[in-house]
N, CA, C and O atoms as a CHARMM CRD file, in Angstrom:
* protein
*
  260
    1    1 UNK  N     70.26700  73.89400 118.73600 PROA 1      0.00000
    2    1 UNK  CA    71.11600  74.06800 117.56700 PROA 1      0.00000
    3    1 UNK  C     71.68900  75.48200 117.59900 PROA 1      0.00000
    4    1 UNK  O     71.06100  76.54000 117.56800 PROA 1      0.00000
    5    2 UNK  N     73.44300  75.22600 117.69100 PROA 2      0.00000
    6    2 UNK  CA    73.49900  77.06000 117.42600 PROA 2      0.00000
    7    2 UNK  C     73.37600  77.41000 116.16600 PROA 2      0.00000
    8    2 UNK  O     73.12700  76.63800 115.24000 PROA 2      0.00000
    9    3 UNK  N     73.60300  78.95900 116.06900 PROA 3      0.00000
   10    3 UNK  CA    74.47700  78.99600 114.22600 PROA 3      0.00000
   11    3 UNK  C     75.15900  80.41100 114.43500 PROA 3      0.00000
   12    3 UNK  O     75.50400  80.67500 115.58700 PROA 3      0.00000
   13    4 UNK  N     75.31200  81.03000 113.77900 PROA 4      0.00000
   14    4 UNK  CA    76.39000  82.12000 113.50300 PROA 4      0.00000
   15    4 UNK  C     75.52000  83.25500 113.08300 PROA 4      0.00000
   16    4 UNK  O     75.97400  84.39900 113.10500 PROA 4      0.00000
   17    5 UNK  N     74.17700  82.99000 112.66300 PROA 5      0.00000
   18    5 UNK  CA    73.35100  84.11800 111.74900 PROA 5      0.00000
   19    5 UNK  C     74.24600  85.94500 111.92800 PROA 5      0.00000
   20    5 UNK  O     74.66500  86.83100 111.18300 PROA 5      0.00000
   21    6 UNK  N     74.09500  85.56800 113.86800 PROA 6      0.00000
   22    6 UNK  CA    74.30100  87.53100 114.06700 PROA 6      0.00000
   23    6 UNK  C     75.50000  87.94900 113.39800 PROA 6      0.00000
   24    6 UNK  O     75.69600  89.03300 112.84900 PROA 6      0.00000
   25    7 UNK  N     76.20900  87.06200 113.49400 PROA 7      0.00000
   26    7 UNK  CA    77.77500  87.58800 113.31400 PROA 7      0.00000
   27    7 UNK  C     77.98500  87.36000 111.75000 PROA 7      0.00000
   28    7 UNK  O     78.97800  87.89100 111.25300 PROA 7      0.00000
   29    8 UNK  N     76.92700  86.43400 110.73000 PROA 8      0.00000
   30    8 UNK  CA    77.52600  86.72500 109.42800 PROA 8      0.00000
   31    8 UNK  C     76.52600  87.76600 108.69200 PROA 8      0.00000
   32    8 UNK  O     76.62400  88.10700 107.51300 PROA 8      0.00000
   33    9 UNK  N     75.35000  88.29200 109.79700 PROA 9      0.00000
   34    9 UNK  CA    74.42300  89.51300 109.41500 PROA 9      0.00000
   35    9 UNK  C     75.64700  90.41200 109.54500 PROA 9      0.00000
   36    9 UNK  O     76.18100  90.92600 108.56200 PROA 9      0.00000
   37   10 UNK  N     76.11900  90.60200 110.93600 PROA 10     0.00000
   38   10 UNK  CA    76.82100  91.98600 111.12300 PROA 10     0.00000
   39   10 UNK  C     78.55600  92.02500 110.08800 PROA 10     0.00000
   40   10 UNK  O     79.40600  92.91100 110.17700 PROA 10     0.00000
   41   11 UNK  N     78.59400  91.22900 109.51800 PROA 11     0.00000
   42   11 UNK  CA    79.88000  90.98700 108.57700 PROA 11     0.00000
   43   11 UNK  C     79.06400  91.58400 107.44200 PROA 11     0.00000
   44   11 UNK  O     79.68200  92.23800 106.60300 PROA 11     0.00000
   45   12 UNK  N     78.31800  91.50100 107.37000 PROA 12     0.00000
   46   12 UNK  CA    77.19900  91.75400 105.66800 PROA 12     0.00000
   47   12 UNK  C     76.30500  92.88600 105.86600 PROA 12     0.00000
   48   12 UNK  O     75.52900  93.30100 105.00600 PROA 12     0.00000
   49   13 UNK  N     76.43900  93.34600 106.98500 PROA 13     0.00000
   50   13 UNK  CA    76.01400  94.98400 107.65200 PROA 13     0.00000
   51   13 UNK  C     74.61200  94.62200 107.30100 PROA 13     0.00000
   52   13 UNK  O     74.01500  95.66800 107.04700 PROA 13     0.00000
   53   14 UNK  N     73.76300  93.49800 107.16800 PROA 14     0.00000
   54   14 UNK  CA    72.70800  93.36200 106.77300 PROA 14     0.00000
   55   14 UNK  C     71.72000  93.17300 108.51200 PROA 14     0.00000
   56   14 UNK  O     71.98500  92.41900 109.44900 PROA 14     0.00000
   57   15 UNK  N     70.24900  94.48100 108.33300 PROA 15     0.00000
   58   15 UNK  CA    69.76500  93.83800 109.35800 PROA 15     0.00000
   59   15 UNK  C     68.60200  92.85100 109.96300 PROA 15     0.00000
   60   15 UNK  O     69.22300  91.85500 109.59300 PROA 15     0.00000
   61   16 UNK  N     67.98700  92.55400 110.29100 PROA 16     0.00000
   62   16 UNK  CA    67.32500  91.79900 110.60200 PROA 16     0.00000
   63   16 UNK  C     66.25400  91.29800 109.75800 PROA 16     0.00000
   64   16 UNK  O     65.80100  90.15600 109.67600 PROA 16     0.00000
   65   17 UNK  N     65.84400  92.65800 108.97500 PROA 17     0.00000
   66   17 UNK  CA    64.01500  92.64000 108.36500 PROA 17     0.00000
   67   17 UNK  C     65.17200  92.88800 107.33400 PROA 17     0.00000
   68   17 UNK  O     64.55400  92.74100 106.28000 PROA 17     0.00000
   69   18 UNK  N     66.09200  93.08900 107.08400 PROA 18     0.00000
   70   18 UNK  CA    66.47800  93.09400 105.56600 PROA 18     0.00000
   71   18 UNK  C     66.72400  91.10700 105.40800 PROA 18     0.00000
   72   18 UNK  O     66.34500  90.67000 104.32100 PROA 18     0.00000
   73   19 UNK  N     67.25500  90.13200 106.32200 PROA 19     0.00000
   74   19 UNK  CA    67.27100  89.08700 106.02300 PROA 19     0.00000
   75   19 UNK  C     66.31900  88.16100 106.24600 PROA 19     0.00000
   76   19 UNK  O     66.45800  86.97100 105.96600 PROA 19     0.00000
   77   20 UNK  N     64.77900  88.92800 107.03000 PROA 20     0.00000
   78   20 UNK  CA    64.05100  88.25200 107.18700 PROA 20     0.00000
   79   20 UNK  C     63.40400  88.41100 105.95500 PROA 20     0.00000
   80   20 UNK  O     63.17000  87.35400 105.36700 PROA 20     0.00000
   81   21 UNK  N     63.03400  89.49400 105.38100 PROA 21     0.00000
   82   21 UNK  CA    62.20100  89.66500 104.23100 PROA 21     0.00000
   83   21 UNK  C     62.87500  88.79900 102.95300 PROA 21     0.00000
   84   21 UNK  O     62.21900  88.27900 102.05000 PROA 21     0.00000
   85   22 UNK  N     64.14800  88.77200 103.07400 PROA 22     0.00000
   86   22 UNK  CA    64.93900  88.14200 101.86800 PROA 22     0.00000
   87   22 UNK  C     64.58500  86.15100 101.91100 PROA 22     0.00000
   88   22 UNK  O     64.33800  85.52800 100.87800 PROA 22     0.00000
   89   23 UNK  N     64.64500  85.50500 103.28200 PROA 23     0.00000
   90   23 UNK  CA    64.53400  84.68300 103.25500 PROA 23     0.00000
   91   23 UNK  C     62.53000  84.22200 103.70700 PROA 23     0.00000
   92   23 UNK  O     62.05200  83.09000 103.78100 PROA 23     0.00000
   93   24 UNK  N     61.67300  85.81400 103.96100 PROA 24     0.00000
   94   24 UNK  CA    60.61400  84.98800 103.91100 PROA 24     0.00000
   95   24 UNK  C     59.24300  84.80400 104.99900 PROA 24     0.00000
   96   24 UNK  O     58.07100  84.51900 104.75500 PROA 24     0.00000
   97   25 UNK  N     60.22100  85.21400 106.78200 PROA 25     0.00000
   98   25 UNK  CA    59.78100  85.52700 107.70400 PROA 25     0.00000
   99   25 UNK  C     59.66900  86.11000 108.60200 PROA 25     0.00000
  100   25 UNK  O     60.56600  86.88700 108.27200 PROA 25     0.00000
  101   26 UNK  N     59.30800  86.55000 109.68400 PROA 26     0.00000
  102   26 UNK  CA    59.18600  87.85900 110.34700 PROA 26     0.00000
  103   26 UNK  C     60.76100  88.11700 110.69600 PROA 26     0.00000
  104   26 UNK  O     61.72200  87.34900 110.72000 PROA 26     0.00000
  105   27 UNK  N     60.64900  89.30500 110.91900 PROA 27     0.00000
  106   27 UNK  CA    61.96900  89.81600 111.89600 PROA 27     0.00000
  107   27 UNK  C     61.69800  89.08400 113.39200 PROA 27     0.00000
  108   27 UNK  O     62.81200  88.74400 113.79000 PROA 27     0.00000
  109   28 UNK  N     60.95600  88.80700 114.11300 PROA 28     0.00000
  110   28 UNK  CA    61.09500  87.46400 115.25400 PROA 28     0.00000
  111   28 UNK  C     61.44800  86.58400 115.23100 PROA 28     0.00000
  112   28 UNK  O     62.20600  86.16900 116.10800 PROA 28     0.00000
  113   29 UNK  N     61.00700  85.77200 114.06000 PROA 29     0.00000
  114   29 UNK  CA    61.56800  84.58700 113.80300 PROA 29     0.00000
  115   29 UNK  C     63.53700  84.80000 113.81100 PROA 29     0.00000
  116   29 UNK  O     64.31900  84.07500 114.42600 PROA 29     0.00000
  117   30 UNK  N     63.77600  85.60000 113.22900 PROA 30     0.00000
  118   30 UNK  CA    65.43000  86.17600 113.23500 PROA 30     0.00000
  119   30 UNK  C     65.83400  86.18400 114.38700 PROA 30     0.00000
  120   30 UNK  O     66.89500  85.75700 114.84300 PROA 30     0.00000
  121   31 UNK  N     64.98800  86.67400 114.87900 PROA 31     0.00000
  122   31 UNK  CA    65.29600  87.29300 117.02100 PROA 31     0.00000
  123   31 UNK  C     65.70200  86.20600 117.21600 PROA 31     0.00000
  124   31 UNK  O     66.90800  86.12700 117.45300 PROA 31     0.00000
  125   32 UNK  N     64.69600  84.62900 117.19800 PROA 32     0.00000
  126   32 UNK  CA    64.70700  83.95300 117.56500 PROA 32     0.00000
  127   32 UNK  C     65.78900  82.72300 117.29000 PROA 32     0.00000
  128   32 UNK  O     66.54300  82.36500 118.19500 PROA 32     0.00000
  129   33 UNK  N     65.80500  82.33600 116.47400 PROA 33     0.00000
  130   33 UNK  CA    67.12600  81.91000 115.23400 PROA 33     0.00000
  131   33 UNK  C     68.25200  82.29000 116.53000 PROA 33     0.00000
  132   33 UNK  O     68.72800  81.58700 117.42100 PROA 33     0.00000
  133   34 UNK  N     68.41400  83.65500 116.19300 PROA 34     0.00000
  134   34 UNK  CA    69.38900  84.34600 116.58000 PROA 34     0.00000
  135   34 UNK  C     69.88400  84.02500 118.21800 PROA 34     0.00000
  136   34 UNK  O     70.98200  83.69900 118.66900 PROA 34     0.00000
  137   35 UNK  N     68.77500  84.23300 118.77200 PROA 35     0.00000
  138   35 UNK  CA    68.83600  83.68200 120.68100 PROA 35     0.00000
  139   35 UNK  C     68.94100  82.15800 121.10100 PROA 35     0.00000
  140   35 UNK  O     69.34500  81.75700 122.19300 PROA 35     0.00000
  141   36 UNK  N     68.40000  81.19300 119.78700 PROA 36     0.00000
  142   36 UNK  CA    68.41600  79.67600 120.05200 PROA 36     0.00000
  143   36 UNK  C     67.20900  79.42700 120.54000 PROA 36     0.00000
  144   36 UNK  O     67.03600  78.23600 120.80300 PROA 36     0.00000
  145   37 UNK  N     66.20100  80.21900 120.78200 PROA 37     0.00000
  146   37 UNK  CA    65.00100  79.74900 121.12600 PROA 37     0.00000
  147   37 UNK  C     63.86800  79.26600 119.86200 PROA 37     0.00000
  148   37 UNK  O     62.64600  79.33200 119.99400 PROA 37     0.00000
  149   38 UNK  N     64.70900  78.69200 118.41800 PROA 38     0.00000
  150   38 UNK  CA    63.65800  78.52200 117.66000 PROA 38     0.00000
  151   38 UNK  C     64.84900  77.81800 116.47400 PROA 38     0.00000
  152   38 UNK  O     65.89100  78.30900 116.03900 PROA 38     0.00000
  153   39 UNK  N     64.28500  76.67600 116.23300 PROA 39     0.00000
  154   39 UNK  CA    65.29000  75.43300 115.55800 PROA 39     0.00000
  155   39 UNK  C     64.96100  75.93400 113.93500 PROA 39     0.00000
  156   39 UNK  O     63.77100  75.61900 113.89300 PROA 39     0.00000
  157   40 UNK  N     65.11500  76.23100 113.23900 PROA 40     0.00000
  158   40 UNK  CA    65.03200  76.60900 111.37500 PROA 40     0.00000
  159   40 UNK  C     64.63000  75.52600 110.47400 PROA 40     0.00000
  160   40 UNK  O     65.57000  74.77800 110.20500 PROA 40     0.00000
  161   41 UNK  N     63.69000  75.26700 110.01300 PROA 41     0.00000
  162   41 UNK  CA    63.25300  74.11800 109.02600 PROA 41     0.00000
  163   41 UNK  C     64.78100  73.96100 108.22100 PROA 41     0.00000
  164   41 UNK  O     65.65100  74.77800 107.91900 PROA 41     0.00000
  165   42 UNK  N     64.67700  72.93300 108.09700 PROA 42     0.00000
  166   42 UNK  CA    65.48300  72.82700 106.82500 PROA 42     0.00000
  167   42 UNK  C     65.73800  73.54600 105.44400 PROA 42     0.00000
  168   42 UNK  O     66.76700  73.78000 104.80900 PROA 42     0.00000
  169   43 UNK  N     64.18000  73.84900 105.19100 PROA 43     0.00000
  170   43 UNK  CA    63.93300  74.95700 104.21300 PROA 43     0.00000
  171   43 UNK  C     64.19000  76.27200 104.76300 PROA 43     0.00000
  172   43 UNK  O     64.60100  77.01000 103.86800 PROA 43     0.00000
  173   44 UNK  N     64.11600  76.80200 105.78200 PROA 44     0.00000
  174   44 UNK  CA    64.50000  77.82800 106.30600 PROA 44     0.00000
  175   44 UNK  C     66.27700  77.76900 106.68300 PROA 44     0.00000
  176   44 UNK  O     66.94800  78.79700 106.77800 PROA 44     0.00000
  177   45 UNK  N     66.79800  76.48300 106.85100 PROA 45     0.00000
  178   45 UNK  CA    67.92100  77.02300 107.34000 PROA 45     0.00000
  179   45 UNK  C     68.93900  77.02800 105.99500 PROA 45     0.00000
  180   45 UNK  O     70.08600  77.46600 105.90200 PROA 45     0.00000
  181   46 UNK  N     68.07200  76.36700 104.97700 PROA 46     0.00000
  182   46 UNK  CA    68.68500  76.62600 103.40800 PROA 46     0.00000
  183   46 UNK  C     69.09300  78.01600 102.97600 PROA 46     0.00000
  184   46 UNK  O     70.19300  78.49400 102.69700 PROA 46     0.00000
  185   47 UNK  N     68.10100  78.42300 103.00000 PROA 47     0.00000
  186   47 UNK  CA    67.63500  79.69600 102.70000 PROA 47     0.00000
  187   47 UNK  C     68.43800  80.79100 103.02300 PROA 47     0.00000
  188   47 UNK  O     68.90000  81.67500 102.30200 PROA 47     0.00000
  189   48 UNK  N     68.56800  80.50000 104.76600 PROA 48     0.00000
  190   48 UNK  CA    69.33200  81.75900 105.29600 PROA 48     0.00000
  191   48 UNK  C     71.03400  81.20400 104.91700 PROA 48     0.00000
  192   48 UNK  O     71.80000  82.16700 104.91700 PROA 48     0.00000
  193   49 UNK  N     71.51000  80.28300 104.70300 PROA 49     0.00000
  194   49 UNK  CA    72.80300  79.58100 104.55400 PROA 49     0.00000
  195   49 UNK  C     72.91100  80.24800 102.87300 PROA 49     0.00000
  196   49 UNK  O     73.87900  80.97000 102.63100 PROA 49     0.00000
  197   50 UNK  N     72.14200  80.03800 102.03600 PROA 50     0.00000
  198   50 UNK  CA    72.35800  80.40300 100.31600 PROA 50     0.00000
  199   50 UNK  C     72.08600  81.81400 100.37000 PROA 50     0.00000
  200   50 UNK  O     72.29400  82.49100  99.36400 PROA 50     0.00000
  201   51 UNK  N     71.58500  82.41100 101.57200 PROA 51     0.00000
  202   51 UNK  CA    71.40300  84.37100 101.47100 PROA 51     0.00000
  203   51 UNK  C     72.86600  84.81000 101.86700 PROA 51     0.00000
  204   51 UNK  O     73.12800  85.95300 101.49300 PROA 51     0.00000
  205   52 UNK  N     73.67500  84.28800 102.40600 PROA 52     0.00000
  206   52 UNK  CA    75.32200  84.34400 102.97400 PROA 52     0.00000
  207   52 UNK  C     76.37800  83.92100 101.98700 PROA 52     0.00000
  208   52 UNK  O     77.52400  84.32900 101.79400 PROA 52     0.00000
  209   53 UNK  N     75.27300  82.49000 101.12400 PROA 53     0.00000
  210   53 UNK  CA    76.85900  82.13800 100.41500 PROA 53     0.00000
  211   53 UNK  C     77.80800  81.45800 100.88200 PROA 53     0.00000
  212   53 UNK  O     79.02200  81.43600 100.68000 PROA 53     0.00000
  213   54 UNK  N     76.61900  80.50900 101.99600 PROA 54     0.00000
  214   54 UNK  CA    77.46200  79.82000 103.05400 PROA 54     0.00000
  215   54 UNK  C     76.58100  78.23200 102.47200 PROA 54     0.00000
  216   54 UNK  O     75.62900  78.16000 101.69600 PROA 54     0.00000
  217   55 UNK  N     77.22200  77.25000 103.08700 PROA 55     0.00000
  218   55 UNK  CA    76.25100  75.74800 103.36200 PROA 55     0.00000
  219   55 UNK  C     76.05600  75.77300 105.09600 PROA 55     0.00000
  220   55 UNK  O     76.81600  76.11600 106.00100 PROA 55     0.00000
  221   56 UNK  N     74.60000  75.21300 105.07400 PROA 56     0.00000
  222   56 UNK  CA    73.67200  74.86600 105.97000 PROA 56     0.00000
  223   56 UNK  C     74.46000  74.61500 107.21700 PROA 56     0.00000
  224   56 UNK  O     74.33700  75.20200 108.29200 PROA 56     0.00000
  225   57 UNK  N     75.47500  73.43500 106.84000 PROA 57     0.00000
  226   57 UNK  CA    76.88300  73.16900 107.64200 PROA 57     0.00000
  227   57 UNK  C     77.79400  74.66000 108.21800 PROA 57     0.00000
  228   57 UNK  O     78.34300  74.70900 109.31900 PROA 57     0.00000
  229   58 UNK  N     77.79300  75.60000 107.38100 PROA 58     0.00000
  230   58 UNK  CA    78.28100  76.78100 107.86700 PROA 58     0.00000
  231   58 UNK  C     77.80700  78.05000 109.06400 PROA 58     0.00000
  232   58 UNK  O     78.32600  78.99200 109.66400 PROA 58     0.00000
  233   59 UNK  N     76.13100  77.18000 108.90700 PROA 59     0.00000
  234   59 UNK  CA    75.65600  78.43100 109.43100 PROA 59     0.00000
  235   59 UNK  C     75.31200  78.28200 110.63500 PROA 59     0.00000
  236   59 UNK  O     75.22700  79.19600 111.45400 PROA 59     0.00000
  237   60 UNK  N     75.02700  76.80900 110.88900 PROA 60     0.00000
  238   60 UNK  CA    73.94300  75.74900 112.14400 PROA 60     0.00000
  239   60 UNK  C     75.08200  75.03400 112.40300 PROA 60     0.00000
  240   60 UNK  O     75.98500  74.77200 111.60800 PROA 60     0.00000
  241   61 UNK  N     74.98800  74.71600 113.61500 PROA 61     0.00000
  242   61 UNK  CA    76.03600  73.86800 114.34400 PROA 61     0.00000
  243   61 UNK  C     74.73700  72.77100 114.93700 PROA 61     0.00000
  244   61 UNK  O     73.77800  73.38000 115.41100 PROA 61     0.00000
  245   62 UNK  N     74.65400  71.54800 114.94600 PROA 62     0.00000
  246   62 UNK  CA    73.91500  70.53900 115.37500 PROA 62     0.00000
  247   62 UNK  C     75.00900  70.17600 116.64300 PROA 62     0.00000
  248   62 UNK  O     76.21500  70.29600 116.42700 PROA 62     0.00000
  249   63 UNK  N     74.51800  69.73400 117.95200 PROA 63     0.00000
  250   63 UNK  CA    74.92700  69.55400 119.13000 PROA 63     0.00000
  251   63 UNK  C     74.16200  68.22900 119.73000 PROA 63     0.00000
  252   63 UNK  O     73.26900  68.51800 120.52600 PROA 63     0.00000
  253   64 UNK  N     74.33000  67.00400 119.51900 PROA 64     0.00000
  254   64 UNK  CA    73.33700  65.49600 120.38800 PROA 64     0.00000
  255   64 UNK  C     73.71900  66.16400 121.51200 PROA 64     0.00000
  256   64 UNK  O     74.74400  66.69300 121.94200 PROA 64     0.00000
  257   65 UNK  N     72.26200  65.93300 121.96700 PROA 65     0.00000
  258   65 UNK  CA    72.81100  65.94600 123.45000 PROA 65     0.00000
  259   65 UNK  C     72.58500  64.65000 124.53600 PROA 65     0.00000
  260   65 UNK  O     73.03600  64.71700 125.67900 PROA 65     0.00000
């Protein structure tokens, strides 16, 4: 799954442990998000999508493969 996280952090000058702490989990988990090596609960990908002001749809791109 991709998503956009880095690029709507660095639009919002916000960094990592400022959006991990806001939505809940480590600054790795962000790393990770961030590199594609780690898929976001639903509740997690809520979370970081309503910390932007974005929908879930905005933030995560789903890809079948």
């Amino acid at each position: 799954m991709n998503n956009i996280i880095k690029e709507l952090r660095k639009q919002n000058k916000t960094t990592q442990d400022e959006l991990a702490n806001s939505v809940g989990v480590t600054r790795q988990t962000i790393i990770s998000l961030e590199n594609g090596k780690y898929n976001a609960s639903l509740q997690l990908a809520y979370k970081i999508a309503r910390f932007f002001g974005k929908t879930i749809e905005e933030v995560f791109m789903f890809e079948e493969e």
